[in-house]
Structures are given as structure tokens and as C-alpha cells.
C-alpha positions in Angstrom: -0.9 15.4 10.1 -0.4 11.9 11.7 -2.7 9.6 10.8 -1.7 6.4 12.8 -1.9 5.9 16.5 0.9 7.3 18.5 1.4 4.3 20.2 4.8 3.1 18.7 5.6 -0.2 19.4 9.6 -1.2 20.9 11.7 -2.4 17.7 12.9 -6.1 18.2 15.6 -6.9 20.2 18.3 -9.8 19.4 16.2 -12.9 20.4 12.7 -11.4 21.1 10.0 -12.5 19.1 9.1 -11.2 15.7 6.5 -9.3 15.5 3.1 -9.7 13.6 1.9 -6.8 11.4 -1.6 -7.6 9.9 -3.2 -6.7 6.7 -7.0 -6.4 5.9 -6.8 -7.4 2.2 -10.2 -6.3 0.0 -11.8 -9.7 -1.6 -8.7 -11.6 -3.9 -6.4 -10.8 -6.3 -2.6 -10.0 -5.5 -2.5 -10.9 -1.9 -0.1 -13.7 -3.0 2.8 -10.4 -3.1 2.0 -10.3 1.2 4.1 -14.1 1.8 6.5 -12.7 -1.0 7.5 -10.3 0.7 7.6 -11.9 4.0 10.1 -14.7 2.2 12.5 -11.6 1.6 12.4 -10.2 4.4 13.1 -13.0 6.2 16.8 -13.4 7.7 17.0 -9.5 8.1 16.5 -7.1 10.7 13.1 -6.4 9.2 12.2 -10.0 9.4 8.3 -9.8 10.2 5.5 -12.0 10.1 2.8 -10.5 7.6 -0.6 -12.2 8.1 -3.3 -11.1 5.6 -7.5 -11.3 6.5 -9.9 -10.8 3.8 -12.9 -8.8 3.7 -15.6 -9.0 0.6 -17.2 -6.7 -1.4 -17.5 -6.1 -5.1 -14.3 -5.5 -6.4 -15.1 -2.9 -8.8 -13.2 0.4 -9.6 -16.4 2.9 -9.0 -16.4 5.6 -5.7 -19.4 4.1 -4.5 -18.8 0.7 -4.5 -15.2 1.7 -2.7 -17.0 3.9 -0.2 -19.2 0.6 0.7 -15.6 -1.4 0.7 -13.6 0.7 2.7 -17.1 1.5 5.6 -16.0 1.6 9.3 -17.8 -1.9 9.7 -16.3 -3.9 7.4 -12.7 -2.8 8.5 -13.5 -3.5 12.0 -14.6 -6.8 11.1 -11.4 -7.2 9.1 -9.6 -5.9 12.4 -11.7 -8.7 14.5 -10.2 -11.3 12.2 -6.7 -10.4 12.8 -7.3 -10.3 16.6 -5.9 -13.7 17.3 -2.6 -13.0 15.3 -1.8 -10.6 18.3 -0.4 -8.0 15.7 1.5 -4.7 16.2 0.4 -2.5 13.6 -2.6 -2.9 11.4 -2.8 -1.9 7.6 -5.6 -1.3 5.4 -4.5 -2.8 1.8 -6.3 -1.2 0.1 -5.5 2.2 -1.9 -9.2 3.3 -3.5 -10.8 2.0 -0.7 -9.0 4.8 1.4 -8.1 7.9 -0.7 -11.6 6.9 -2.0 -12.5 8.5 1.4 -10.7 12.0 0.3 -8.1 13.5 2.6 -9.8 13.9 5.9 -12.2 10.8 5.2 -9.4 9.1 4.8 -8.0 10.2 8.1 -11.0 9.3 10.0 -10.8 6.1 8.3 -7.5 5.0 10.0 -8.0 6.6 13.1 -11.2 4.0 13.5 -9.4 1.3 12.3 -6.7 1.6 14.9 -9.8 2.2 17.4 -11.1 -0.9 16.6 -7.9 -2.8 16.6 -6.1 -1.5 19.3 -3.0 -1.0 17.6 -1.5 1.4 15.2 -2.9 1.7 11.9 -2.6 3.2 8.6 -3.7 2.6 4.8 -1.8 2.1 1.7 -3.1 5.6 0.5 -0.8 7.1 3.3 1.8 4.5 2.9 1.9 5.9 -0.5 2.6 9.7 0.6 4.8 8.6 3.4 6.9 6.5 1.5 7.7 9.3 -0.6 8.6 11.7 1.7 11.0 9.0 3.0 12.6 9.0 -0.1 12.7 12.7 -0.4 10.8 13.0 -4.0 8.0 15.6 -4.8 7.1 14.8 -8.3 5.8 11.8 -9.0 4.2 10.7 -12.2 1.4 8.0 -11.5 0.5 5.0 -13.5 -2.9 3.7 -12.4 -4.9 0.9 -13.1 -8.0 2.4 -12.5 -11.0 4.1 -15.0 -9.5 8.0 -14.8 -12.1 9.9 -12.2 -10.7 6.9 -9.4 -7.9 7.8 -10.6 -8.0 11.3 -10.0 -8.9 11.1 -7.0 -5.8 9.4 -6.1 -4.2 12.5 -7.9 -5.7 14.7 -5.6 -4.9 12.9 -1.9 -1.5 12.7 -3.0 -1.4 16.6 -3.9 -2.7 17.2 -0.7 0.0 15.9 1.4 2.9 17.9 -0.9 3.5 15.6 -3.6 3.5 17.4 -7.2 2.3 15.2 -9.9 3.8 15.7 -13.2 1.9 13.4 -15.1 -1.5 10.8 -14.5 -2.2 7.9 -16.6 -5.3 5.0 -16.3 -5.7 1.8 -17.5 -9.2 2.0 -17.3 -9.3 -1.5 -15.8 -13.3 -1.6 -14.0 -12.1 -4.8 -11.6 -9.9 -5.7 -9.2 -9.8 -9.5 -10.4 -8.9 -8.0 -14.0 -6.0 -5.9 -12.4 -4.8 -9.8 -10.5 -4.8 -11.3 -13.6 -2.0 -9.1 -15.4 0.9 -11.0 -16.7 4.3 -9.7 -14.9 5.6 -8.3 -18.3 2.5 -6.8 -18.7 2.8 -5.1 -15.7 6.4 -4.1 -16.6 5.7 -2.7 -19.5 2.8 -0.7 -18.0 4.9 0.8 -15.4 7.8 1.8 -18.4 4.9 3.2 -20.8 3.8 5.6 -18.0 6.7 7.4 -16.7 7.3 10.7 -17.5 11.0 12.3 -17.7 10.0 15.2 -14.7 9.4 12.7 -12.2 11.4 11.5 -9.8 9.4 8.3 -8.4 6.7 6.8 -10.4 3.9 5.7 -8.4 1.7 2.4 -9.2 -1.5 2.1 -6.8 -3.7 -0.8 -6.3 -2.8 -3.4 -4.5 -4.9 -5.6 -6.4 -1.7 -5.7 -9.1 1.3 -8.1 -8.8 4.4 -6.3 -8.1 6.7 -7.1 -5.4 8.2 -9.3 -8.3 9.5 -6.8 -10.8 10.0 -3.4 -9.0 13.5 -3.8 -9.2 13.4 -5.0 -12.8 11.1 -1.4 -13.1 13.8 0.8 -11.4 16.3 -0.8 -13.4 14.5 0.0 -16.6 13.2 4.1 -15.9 16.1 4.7 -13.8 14.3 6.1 -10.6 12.6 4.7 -7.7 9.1 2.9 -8.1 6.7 2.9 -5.5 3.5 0.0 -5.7 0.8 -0.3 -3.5 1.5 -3.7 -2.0 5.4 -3.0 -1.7 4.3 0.5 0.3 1.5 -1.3 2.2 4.5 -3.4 4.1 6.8 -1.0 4.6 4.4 1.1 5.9 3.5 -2.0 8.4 7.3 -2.3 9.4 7.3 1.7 10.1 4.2 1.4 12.6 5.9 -1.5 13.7 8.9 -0.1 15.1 11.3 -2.2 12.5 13.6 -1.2 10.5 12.5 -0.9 6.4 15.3 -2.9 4.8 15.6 -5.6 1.8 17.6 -5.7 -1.0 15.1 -7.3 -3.7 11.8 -4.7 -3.1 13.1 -1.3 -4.9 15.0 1.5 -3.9 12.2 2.7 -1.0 13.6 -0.8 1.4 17.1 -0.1 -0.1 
């Protein structure tokens, strides 16, 4: 199924200008990992400039608070804001507020968003499932921040676009302010804890978590690729984009 716009936009070309890919970021927490990553990519092919709009809501880990987050209206308001930034490709960054939406919801939910901002679109939910298929894993163990039934339903979006997943685990963290807060080692030791031996990739969603700073010191430590929301989240930006997906200090999936 594709779930973006068609509309692919022309890769750059050696001195065109580079391109703007916006993000609609859910209240605060890790958006911080958005310039990050826009600091190392910077000087490559995949150079890009990665502006982030907020919309509000509560930032708790519960289905109907996310189905509220993630509504039609407040992502075309999100898209409104990002209007004057001119950008090629628009990404939801948000992971439960999209698989929150279930499979098809989730679908619809994009195909809006690019409606209302004229440009391709996605969410981290698919950036997720694509992102693995571009690395050419299938079992996945996934280390979630969220209470368990979020969680699960993470579990089951994923399933339903062919990823097997050997193993779930929750932190049972109700806020996305909580999750912001980790400590980096924290969040290493997180990630390591929850691997499981059968997997090939371990997924982290929420973008609410501070990663783009210690994938690499993750893969280095399980031994396999790690995918995290926000690190996904851009490189599925980049691929609407047109650019090439390509940095040496943000895991095995831009390597």
C-alpha cells in the first residue's frame, strides 16, 4: 500500500537549493534530536533543512487522548504552520498518534495530511515499517516506552505491514514529558535490556525519547541495527524528499 502522495519531488542537483522537509512535532519533549540530526547531515548529499512546528495536546500515553492528538484538524493546522517554510515533504512525528489510528486509520490519516499540505506526507508509524523493509529485516523485537495496550497496538500495525515481532516490552511510562526527561544512559540501557536474540532490528517508538545521540553506541552494544522514532521520522522525510538517506553517525538504517 502507499501511503504518501505520489508526487515525488526531483532530488537536488549540485548547487540547487536544499530542500525543506517539515515536521509536525506533538507538544515538547525530544524535538531537540530534529536540529541534531540536521547538524549531521549537514555537508552530505542528504544535507536538508528540517524545520519542526508544534501542535498541543495532552501528552499522555492513553488511545483516546492520541486519537484527539493525531485528529485531521489539528494536523492540518500543524501543516498551516509549516506553510511558510515552503517544504517538500511533510512528516507527522508522532508514532501513537498514528498507529493509534490502526492500519487503515492510519492511512487516511496521512493521505489528509498530504491534502492539507500539498506535499507528500507520511508518519513515523510508516517510517517505522518502511525503514525496515529498507533494511531487509522481518523480526523485530520492540522496546516501547509506552503502558502495554499502546503498546500493542504498535505491535499490531507493524504485523500488518509483514514485520514479525519476536518479542514486546513497555515501560509503562503514562507521559510524553516523562519519556523527554530520560537520561541518555538510561535510554541505552533500555534499549540493551529489551532485545531479544531472534531479532534482527530492535525497534524503539516514540519520538518523544532522546535518541539520535546513542543509536550507534546501541548497535554497537546488541550487535544489529536499531531503529527509533525520531531517527526513522527523518529518514523517512529525506525518502519523500527525493534525497538520498545517508550519514555516518545515525545507525546502520542512514549507513
Amino acid at each position: 500500500m502507499i501511503v504518501n502522495n505520489p508526487r515525488a519531488a526531483a532530488p537536488i542537483t549540485p548547487g540547487s537549493n536544499v530542500h525543506t522537509i517539515g515536521f509536525i512535532y506533538p507538544d515538547h519533549a525530544a524535538e531537540d534530536d530534529y536540529p541534531l540530526a540536521e547538524k549531521l547531515l549537514s555537508g552530505t548529499e542528504s544535507a536538508a533543512k528540517l524545520v519542526v512546528e508544534h501542535i498541543y495536546g495532552t501528552d499522555l500515553h492513553a488511545v483516546a487522548e492520541l486519537l484527539d492528538l493525531g485528529s485531521p484538524e489539528k494536523l492540518a493546522d500543524g501543516a498551516a504552520k509549516l506553510a511558510d517554510h515552503s517544504p517538500t515533504a511533510v512528516v507527522w512525528a508522532c508514532t501513537s498518534g498514528s498507529f493509534v489510528y490502526r492500519p487503515d486509520g492510519a492511512a487516511e490519516q496521512v493521505r489528509k495530511l498530504s491534502e492539507a499540505a500539498g506535499v507528500p506526507a507520511s508518519s513515523t508509524s510508516f517510517a517505522f515499517t518502511n525503514a525496515a523493509k529498507a533494511l531487509g529485516v522481518r523480526r523485530v523485537a520492540v522496546a516501547a516506552s509506552y503502558p502495554d495496550d499502546v503498546a500493542a497496538l504498535f505491535e499490531e500495525f507493524v504485523r500488518h505491514h509483514g514485520l514479525e515481532v519476536v518479542s514486546r516490552t513497555s515501560a509503562g511510562i503514562d507521559t510524553a514529558a516523562e519519556v523527554g526527561q530520560l537520561p541518555l544512559d538510561q535510554v541505552v540501557e533500555l534499549a540493551v535490556a529489551n532485545d531479544h536474540a531472534d531479532a534482527e532490528a530492535l525497534l524503539i517508538p516514540d519520538t518523544a525519547m532522546h535518541t539520535l545521540g546513542v543509536i550507534d553506541k546501541i548497535e554497537q552494544r546488541i550487535g544489529k541495527p536499531v531503529l527509533t522514532a525520531n531517527q526513522v521520522t527523518v529518514w523517512e522525510g529525506l525518502r519523500l524528499a527525493g534525497l538520498p538517506q545517508r550519514a555516518e553517525q545515525l545507525g546502520a538504517l542512514f549507513r
